[in-house]
C-alpha positions in Angstrom: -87.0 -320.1 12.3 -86.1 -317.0 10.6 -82.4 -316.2 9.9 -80.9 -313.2 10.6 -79.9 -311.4 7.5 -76.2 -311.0 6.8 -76.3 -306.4 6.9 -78.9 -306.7 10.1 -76.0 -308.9 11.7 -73.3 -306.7 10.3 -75.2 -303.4 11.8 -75.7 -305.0 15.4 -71.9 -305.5 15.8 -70.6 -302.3 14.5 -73.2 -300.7 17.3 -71.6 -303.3 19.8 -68.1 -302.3 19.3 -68.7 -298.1 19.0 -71.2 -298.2 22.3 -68.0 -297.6 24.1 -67.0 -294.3 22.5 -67.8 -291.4 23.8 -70.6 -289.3 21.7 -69.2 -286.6 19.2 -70.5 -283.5 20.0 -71.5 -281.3 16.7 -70.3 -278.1 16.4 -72.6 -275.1 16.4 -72.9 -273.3 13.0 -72.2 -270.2 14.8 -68.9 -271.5 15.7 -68.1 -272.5 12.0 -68.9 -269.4 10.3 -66.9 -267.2 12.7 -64.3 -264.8 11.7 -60.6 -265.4 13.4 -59.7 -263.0 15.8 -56.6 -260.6 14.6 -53.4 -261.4 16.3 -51.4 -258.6 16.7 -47.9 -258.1 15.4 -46.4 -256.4 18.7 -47.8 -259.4 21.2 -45.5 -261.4 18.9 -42.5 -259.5 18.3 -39.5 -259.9 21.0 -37.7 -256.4 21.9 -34.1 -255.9 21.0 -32.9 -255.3 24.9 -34.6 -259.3 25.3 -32.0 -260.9 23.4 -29.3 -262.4 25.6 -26.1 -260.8 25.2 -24.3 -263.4 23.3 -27.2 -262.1 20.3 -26.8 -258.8 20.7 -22.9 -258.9 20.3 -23.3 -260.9 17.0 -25.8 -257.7 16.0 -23.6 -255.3 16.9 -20.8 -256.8 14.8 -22.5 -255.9 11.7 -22.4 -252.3 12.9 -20.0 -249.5 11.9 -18.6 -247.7 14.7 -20.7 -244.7 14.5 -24.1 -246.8 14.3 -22.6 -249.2 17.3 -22.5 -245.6 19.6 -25.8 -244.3 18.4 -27.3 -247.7 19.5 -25.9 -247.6 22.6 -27.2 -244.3 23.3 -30.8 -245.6 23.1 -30.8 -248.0 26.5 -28.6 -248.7 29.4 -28.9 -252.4 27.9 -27.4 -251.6 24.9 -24.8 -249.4 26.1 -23.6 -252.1 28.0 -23.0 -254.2 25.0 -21.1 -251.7 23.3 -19.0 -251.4 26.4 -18.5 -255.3 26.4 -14.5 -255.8 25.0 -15.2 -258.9 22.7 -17.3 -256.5 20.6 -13.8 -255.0 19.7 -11.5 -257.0 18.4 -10.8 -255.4 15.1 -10.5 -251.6 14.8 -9.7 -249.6 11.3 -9.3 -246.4 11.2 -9.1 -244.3 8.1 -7.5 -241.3 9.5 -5.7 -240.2 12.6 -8.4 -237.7 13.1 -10.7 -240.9 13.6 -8.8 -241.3 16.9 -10.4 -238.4 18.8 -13.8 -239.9 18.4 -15.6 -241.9 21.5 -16.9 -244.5 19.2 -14.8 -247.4 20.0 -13.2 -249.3 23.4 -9.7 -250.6 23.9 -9.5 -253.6 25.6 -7.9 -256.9 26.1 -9.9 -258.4 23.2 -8.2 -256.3 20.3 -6.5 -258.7 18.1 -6.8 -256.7 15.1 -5.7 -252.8 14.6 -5.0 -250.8 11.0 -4.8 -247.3 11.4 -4.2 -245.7 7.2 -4.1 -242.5 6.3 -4.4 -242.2 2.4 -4.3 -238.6 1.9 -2.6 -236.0 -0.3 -1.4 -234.3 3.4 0.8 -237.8 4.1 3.3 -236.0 1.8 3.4 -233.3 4.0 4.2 -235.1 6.9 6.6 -236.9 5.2 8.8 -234.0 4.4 11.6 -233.6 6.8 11.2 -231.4 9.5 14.2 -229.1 9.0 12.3 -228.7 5.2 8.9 -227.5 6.3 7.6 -224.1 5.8 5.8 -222.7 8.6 2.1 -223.3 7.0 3.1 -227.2 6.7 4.4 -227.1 10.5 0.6 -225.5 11.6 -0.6 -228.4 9.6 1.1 -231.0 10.7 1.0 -229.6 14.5 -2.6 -230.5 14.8 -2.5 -234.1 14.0 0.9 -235.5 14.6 0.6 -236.7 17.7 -2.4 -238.4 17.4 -0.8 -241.9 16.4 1.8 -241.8 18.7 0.2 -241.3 21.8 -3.0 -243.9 20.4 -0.1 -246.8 20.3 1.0 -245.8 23.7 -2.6 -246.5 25.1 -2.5 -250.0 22.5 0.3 -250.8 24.7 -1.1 -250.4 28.0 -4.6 -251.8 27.3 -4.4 -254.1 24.4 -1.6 -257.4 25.2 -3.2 -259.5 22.5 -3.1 -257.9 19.8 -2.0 -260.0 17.1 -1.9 -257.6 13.6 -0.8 -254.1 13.7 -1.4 -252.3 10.2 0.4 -248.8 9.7 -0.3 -246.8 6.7 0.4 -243.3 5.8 1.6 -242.4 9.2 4.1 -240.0 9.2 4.8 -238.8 12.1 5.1 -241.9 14.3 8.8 -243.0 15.8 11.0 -245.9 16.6 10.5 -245.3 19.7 6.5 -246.1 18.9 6.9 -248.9 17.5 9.2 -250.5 19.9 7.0 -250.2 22.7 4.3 -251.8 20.8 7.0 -254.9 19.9 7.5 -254.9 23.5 3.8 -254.8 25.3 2.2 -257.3 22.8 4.2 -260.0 23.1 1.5 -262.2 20.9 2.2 -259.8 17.5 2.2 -262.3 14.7 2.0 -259.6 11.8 3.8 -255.7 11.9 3.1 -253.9 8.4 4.5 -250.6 8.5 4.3 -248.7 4.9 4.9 -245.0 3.9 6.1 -244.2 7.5 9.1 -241.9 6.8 10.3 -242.1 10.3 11.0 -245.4 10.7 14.7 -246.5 11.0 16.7 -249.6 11.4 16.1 -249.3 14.8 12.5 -251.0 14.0 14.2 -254.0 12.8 16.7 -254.3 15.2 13.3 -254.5 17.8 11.9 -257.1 15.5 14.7 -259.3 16.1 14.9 -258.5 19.7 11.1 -258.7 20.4 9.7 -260.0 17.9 9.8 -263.7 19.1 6.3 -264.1 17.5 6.3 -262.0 14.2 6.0 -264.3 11.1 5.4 -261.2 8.9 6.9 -257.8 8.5 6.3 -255.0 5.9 8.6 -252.5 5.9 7.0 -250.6 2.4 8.4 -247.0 1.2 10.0 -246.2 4.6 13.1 -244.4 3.0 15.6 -244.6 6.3 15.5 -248.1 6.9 18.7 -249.8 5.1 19.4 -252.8 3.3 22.3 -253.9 5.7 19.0 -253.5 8.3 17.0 -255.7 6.4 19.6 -258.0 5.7 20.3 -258.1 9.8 16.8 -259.3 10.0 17.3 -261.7 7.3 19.9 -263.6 8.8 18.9 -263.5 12.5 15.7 -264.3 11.9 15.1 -266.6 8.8 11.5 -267.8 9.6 10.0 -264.4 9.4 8.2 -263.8 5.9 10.2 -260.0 5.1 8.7 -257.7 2.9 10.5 -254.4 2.4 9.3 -253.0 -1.0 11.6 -249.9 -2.3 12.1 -249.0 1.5 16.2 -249.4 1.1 16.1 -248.3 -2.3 14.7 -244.9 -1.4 17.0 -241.5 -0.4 17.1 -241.3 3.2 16.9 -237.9 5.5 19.9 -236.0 5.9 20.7 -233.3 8.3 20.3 -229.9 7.7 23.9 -229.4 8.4 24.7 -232.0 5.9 22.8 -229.9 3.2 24.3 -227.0 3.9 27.7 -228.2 3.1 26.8 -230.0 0.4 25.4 -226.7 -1.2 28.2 -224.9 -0.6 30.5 -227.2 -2.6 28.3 -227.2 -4.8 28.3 -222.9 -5.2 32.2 -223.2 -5.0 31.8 -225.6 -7.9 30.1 -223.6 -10.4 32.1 -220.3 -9.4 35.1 -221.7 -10.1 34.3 -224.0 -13.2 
């Protein structure tokens, strides 16, 4: 009897073991040599308004105010996010003038607020009142409320804010101020530089107000005094004070103070 040779016995079990695989179908050659179809770039892209809003606030952040209103003039969806208060938490502005725009929301979400003015006309408004000629009054006339009545709507709207920066501000009060130290009770840090009209009266509100202040710059503001900063000094030892030439600086005088002083002068030379 014939045996079976080793590669016939070796063929007969590899066909026993694939019988139970399902056939392979070959692909037709008009398949193969087909081009892909195009897929176009606009099925694929996602529209702006579909990102949720958490998204579309980061975005936005990036933006300067200007470009953040021209945005949300485009849709309802994206005037909604520049509504939205946690898009503001930081405003600068460069000059007061900047304050009359619609470009920006006050809200509870302001932490952050600068508002300087580094311009030759912040001379100008520092000059004393009783000194102005009546071209630097028209001057000053159109801007010099600006500031003060901005803080009084930071006070109303804006409880957490945590930094107010004041530069170059000359026309701004006490009285300003104070209200701010009183309405945002959560003020960590009060810089306040080149504002002639600030007084001791500012510090004595930082000590009386300020229970959250751990820094205040009082920088070229010419009527606050050294016994003033001193007052802060010892009352309240854990705020970081910075008061650079303020108290070295000639403070305002009254025009009735001038006057006398000019006359003893006159008397001076005429009888010398």
């Amino acid at each position: 009897m014939d045996r079976e040779s080793p590669c016939a016995s070796h063929i007969s079990i590899f066909d026993h073991a694939c019988s139970g695989l399902p056939k392979i179908t070959p692909i037709p050659h008009d398949l193969i040599c087909a081009r892909p179809q195009p897929v176009s770039i606009s099925s694929l892209a996602m529209h702006l308004t579909e990102l949720d809003q958490e998204c579309l606030l980061h975005l936005f952040s990036y933006l300067d105010k200007d470009s953040r209103r021209s945005l949300s003039l485009t849709c309802v969806r994206l005037r909604q996010v520049f509504l939205d208060p946690q898009l503001w938490t930081l405003l600068h502005f460069m000059s007061p003038c900047e304050l009359r725009r619609d470009n920006f929301i006050l809200g509870s979400s302001l932490r952050y607020l600068a508002v300087c003015w580094h311009s030759s006309r912040v001379k100008v408004c520092n000059i004393e009142d009783w000194m102005k000629t009546t071209f630097q009054r028209d001057l000053c006339r159109k801007h010099e409320s600006l500031v003060s009545d901005f803080l009084e709507r930071v006070c109303h709207m804006c409880p957490n804010l945590v930094s107010l920066n004041l530069s170059g501000c000359g026309h701004i009060t006490d009285h300003n101020v104070i209200n701010v130290l009183q309405s945002c009770r959560r003020l960590r840090s009060l810089s306040l530089e080149n504002c002639a009209r600030m007084t001791d009266s500012v510090l004595q509100a930082v000590v009386n107000h300020g229970n959250s202040l751990t820094e205040v710059r009082v920088d070229f503001c010419r009527n606050v005094t050294q016994a003033g900063l001193q007052d802060v000094r010892d009352k309240r030892p854990e705020v970081h004070l910075s008061a650079l030439h303020s108290a070295d600086m000639i403070p305002d005088s009254k025009p009735e103070e001038k006057t006398r002083i000019r006359r003893a002068l006159q008397k001076f030379l005429i009888f010398s």
